[in-house]
VOPAGU-2260 file (C-alpha; in pm, 1 decimal, decimal comma):
REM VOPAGU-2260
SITE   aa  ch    i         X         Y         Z
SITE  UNK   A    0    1091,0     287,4   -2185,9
SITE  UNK   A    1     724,3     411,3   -2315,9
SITE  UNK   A    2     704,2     635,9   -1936,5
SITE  UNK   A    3     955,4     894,7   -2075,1
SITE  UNK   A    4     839,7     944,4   -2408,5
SITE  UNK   A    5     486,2     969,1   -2282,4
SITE  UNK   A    6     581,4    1222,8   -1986,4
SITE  UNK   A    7     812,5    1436,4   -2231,9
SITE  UNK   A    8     509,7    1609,1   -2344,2
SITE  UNK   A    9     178,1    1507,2   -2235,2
SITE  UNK   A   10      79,4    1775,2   -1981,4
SITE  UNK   A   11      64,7    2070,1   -2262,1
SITE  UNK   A   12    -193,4    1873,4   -2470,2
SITE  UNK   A   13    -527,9    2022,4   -2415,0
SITE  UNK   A   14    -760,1    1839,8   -2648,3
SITE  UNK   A   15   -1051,6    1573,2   -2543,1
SITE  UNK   A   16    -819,8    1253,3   -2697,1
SITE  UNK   A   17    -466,8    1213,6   -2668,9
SITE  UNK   A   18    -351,1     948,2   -2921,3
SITE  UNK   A   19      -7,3     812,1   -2909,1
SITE  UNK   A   20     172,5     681,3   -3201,0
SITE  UNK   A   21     103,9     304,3   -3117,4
SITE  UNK   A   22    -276,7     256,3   -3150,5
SITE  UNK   A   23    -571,2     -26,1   -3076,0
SITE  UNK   A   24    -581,9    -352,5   -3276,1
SITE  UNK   A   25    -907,9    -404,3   -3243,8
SITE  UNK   A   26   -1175,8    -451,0   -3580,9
SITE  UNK   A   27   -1349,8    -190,3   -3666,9
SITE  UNK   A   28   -1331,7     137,4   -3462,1
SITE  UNK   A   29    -989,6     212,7   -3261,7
SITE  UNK   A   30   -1028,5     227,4   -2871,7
SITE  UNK   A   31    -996,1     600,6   -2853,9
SITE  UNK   A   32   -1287,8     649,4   -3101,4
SITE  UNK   A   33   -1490,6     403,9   -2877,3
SITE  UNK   A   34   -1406,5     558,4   -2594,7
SITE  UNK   A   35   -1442,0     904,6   -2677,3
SITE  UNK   A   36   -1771,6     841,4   -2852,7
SITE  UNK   A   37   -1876,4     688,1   -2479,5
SITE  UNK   A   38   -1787,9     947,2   -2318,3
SITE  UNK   A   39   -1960,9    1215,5   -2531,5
SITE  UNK   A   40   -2290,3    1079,6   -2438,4
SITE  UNK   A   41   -2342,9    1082,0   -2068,9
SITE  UNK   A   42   -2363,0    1382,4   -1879,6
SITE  UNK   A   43   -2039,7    1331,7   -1667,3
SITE  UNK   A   44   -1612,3    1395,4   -1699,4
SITE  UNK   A   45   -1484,5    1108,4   -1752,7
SITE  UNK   A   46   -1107,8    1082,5   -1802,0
SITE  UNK   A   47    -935,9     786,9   -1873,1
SITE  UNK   A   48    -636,5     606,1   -1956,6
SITE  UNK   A   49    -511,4     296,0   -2104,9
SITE  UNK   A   50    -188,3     150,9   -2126,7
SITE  UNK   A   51    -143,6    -226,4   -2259,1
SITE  UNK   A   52     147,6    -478,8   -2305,2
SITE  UNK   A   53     207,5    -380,2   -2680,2
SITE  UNK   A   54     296,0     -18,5   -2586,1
SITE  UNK   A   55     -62,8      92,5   -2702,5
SITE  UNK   A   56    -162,3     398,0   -2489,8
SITE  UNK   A   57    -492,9     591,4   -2503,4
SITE  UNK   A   58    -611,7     867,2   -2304,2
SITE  UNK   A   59    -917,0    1040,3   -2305,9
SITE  UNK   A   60    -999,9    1399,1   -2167,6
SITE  UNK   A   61    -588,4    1327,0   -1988,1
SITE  UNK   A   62    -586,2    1767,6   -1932,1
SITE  UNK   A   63    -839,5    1791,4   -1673,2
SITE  UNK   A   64    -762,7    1730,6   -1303,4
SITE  UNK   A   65    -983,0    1464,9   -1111,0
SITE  UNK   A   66    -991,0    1422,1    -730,9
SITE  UNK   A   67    -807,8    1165,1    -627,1
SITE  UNK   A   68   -1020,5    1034,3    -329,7
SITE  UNK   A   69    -895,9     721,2    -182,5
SITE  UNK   A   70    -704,7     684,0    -497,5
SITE  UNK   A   71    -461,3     874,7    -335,5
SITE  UNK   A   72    -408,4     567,6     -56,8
SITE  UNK   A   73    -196,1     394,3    -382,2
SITE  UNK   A   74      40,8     670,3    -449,7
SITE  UNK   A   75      87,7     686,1     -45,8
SITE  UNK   A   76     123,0     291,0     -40,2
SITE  UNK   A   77     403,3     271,5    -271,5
SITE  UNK   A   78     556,3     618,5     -65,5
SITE  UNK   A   79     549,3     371,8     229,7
SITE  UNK   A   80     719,3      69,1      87,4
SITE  UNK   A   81     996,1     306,3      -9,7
SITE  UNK   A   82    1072,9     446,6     344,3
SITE  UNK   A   83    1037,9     118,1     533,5
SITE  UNK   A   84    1280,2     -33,7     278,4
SITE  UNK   A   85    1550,6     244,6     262,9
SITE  UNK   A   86    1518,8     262,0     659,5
SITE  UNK   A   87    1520,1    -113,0     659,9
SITE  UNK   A   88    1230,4    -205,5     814,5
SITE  UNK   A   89    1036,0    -498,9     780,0
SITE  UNK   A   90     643,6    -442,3     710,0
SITE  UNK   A   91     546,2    -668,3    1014,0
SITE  UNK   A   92     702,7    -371,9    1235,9
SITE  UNK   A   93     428,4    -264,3    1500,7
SITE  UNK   A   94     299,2      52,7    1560,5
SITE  UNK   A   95      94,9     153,3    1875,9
SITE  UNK   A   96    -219,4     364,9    1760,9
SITE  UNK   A   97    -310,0     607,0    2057,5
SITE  UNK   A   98    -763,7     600,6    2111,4
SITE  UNK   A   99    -738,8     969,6    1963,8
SITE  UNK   A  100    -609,1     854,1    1646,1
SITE  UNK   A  101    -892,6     669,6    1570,4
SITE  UNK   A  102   -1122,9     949,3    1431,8
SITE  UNK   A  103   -1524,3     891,5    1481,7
SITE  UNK   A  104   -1645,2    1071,5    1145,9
SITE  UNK   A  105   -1459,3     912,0     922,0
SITE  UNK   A  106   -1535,8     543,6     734,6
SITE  UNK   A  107   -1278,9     354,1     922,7
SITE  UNK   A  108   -1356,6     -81,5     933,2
SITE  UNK   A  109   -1029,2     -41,1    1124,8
SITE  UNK   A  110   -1212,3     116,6    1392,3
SITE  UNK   A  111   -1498,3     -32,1    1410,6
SITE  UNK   A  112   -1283,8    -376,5    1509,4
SITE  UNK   A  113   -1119,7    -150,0    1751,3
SITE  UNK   A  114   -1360,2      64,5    1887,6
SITE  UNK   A  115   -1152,2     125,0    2188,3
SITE  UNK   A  116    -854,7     239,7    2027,9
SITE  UNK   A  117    -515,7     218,5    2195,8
SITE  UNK   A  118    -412,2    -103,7    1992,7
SITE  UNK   A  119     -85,9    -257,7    1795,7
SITE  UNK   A  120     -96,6    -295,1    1490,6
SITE  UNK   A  121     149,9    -340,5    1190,3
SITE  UNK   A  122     267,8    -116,7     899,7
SITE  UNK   A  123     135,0    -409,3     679,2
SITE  UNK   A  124    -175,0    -475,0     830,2
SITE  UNK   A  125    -211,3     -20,7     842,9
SITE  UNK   A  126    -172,9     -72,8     484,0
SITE  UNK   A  127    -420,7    -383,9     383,4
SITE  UNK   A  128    -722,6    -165,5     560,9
SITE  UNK   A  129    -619,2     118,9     326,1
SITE  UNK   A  130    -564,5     -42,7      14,9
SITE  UNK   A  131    -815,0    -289,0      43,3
SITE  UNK   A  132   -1069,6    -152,2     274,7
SITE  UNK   A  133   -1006,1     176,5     180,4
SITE  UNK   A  134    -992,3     285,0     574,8
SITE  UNK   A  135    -944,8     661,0     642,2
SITE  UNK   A  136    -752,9     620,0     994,1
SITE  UNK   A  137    -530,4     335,8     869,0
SITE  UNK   A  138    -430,5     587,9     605,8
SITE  UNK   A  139    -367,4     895,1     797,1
SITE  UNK   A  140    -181,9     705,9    1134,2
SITE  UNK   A  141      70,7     590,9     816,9
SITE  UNK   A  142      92,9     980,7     772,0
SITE  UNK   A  143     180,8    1054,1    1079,9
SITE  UNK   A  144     378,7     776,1    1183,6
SITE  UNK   A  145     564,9     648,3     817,7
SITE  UNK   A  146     567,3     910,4     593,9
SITE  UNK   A  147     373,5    1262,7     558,7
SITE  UNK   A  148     173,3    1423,1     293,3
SITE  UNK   A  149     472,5    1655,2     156,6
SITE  UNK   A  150     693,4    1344,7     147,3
SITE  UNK   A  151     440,4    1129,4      -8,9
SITE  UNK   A  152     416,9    1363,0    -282,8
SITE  UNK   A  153     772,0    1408,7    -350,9
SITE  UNK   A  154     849,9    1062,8    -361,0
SITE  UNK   A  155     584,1    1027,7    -652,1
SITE  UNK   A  156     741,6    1286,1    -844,2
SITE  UNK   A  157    1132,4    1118,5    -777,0
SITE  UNK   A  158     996,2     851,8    -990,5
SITE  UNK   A  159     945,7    1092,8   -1290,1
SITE  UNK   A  160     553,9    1101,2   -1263,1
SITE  UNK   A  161     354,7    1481,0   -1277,4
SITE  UNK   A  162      55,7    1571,5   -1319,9
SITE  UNK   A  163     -95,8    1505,2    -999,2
SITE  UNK   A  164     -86,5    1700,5    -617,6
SITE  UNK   A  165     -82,8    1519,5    -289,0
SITE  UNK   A  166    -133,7    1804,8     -14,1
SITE  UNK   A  167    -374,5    1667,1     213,4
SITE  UNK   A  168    -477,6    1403,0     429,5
SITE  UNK   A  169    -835,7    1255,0     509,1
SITE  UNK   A  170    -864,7    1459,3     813,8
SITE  UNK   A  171    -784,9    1772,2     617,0
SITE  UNK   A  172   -1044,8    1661,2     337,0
SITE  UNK   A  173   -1308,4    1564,0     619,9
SITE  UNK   A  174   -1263,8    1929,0     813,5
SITE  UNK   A  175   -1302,9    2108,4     475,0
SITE  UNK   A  176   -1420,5    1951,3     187,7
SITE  UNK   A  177   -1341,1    2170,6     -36,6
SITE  UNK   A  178    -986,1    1999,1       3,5
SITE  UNK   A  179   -1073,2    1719,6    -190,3
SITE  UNK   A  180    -919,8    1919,5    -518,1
SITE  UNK   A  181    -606,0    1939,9    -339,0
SITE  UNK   A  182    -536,5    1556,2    -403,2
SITE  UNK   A  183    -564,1    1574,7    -786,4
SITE  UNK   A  184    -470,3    1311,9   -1106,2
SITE  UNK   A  185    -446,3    1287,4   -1426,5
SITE  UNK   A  186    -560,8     956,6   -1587,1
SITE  UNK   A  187    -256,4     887,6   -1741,7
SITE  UNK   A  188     -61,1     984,2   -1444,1
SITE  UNK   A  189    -278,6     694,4   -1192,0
SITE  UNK   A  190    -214,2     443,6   -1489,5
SITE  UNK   A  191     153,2     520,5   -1528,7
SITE  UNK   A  192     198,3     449,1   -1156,7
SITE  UNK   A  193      37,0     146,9   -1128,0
SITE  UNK   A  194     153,3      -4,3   -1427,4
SITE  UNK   A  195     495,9      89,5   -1345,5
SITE  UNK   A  196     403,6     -90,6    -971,2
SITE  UNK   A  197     290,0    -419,3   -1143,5
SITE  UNK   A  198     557,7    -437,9   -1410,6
SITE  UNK   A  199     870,0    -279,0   -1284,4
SITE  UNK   A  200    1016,4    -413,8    -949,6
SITE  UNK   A  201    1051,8     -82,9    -755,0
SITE  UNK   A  202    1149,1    -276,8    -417,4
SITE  UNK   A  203    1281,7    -573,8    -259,9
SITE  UNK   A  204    1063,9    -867,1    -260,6
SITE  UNK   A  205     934,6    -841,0      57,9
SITE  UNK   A  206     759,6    -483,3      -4,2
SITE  UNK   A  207     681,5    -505,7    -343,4
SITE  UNK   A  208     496,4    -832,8    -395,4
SITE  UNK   A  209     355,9    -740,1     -56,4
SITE  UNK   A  210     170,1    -445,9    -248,7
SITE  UNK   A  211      94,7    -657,8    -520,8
SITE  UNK   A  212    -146,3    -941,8    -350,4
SITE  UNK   A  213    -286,4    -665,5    -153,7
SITE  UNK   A  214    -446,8    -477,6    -422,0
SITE  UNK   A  215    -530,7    -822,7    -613,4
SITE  UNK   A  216    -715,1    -845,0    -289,9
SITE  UNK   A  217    -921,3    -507,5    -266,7
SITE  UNK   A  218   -1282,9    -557,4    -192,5
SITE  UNK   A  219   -1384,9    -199,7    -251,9
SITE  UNK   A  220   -1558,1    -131,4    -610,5
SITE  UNK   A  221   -1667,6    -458,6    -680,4
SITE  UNK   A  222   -1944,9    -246,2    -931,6
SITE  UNK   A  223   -1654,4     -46,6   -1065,4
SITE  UNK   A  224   -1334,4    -208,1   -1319,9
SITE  UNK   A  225   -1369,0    -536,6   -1167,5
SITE  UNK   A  226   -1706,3    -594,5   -1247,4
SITE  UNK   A  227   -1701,3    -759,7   -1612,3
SITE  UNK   A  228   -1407,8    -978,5   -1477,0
SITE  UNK   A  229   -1598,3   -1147,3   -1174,3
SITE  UNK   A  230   -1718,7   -1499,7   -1328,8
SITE  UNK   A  231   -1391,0   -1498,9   -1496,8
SITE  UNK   A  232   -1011,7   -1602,2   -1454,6
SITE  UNK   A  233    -903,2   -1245,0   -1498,9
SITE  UNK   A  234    -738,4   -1101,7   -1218,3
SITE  UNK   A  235    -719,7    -744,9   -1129,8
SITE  UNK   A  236    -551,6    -560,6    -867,6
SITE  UNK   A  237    -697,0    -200,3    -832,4
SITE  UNK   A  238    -762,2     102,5    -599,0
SITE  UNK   A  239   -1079,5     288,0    -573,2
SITE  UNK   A  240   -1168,1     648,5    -472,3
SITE  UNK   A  241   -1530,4     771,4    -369,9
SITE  UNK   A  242   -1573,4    1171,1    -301,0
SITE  UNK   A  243   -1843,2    1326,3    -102,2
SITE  UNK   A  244   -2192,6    1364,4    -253,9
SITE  UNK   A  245   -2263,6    1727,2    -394,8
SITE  UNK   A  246   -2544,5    1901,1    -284,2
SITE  UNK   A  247   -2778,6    1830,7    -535,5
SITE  UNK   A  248   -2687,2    1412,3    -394,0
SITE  UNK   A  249   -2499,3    1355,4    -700,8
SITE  UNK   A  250   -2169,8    1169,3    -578,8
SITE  UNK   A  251   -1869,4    1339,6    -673,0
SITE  UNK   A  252   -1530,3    1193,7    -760,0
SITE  UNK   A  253   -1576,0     829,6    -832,8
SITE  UNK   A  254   -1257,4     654,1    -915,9
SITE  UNK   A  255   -1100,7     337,3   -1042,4
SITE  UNK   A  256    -749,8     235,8   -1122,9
SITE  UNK   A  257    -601,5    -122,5   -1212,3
SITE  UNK   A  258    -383,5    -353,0   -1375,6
SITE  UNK   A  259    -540,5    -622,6   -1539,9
SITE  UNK   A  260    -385,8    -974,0   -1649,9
SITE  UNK   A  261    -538,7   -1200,5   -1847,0
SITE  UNK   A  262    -552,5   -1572,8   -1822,1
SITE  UNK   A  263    -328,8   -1549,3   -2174,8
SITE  UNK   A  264     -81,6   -1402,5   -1977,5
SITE  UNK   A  265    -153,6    -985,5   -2175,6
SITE  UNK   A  266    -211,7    -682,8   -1916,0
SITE  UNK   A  267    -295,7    -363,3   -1920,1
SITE  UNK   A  268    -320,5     -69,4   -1707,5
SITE  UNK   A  269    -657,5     121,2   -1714,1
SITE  UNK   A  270    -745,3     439,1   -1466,8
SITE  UNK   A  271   -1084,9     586,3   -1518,9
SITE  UNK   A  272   -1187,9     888,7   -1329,3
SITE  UNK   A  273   -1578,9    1075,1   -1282,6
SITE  UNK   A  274   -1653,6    1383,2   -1186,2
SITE  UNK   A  275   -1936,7    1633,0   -1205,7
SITE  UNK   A  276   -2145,5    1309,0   -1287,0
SITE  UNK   A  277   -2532,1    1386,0   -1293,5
SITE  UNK   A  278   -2636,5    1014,9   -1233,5
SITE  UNK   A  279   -2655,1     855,2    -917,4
SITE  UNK   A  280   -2386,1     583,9    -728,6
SITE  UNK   A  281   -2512,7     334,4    -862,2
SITE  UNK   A  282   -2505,5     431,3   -1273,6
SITE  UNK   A  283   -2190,2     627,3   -1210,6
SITE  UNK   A  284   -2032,3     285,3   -1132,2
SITE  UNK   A  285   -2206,6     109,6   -1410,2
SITE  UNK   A  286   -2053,5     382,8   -1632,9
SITE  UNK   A  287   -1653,3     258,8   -1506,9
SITE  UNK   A  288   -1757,4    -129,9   -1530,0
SITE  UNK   A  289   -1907,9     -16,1   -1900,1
SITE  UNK   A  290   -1609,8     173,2   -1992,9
SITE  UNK   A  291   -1381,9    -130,0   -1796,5
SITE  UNK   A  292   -1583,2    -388,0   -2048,7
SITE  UNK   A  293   -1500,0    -214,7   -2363,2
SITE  UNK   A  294   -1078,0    -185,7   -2261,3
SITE  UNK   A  295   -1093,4    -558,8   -2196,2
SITE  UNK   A  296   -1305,6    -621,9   -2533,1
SITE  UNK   A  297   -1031,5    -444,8   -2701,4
SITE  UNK   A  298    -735,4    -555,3   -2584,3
SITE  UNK   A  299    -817,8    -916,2   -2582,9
SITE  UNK   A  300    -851,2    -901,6   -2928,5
SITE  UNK   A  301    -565,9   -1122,7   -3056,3
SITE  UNK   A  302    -251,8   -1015,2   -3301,5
């Protein structure tokens, strides 16, 4: 498999573009030239990865470490599939959320639909409001009830994936921002996973294609990698992250990572990850959809 070979010794590179031995087949200028070129000429760090169906992969700025955000809420997702399958349970198992669970200063849809608290709800439906709704509380009740942070993160790294940290959850990130570096990727590292997710059946049927519709089904980031494909037949199933805003009102930390199949039938993995960015929401996400536009360009290019 291309996972090992890439893994064996990726994390001691420390140059801006990582080029593997398989490269773009696009005319003209190779992805990584495009890409690199892009992201010399906006005042942000960008990192990203790509990994297609031909065993092309291209990173770009892959040895910095970007804050995970609600990116994180995948890496915990496929955690959670894990231990309800090796404890045997099914995802429509119930869990009763207690009113203090439900935290007031966090973005929670969840909540809002519950304002009371004290509800039942199931694993599976815990797990559409985080991957698709990107809900705080539906992310940290799976914490404490499924699976914890430490366990999370282990469970990553038992599939042979570094280069990444999971050692807090949204109520640690909320009480101290500063946290938000303790959840860290690398590009290649969020492509890897999902890639692996979409094209390697890591669990029984009933968990895995579970987590499959649900992120072809996310409604956060519609500005972000999903953007060029929304008057088309492409389908993408992805996983956003949005930081806090710096001081300055610059938001910090904004994140996109999918799998993308065409109506040909080729896919791809692409994770692209801002920080520092000096623009505002708005033309940070324009700079993902941009960079999203340019993958798919590529790619589709035909043998």
């Amino acid at each position: 498999m291309i996972y090992g070979k890439i893994l064996a010794g990726l994390y001691s590179v420390a140059i801006a573009v990582v080029m593997f031995p398989a490269t773009s087949h696009a005319q003209g200028e190779a992805l990584e030239t495009v890409l690199d070129k892009y992201v010399r000429t906006h005042e942000a760090e960008i990192g990203i990865a790509v990994i297609t169906d031909r065993h092309d992969t291209v990173c770009v700025n892959n040895n910095r470490r970007y804050p995970m955000n609600s990116v994180m809420k995948l890496y915990q997702a496929m955690a959670v599939a894990n231990a309800m399958q090796r404890r045997g349970h099914r995802l429509d198992s119930v869990i009763a959320v207690r009113q203090n669970e439900m935290a007031g200063d966090t973005y929670s849809p969840m909540r809002d639909r519950y304002p009371s608290g004290d509800i039942h709800i199931s694993v599976g439906d815990l797990l559409k409001y985080s991957l698709q709704q990107s809900d705080n509380n539906a992310c940290d009740i799976l914490f404490r009830h499924i699976i914890s942070v430490a366990e999370t993160d282990n469970y990553i790294r038992s599939l042979g994936v570094d280069g990444f940290s999971i050692a807090a959850d949204e109520a640690d990130m909320h009480a101290d921002t500063s946290r938000v570096s303790d959840n860290w990727t690398r590009p290649l590292t969020a492509a890897l996973l999902i890639n692996r997710l979409f094209t390697e059946q890591l669990y029984d049927n009933e968990y895995w294609l579970f987590l499959l519709k649900t992120l072809n089904g996310c409604t956060t980031g519609a500005s972000r990698l999903a953007k060029p494909f929304l008057s088309t037949n492409v389908v993408i199933g992805h996983k956003t992250g949005t930081g806090f805003p710096s001081a300055d009102g610059h938001p910090q930390g904004i994140n996109d990572v999918g799998f993308v199949r065409l109506p040909d039938g080729r896919c791809y993995s692409v994770a692209v990850f801002v920080k520092s960015s000096r623009y505002d929401m708005a033309e940070t996400e324009r700079m993902i959809a941009e960079i999203s536009e340019i993958v798919w360009r590529n790619v589709s290019v035909p043998f």
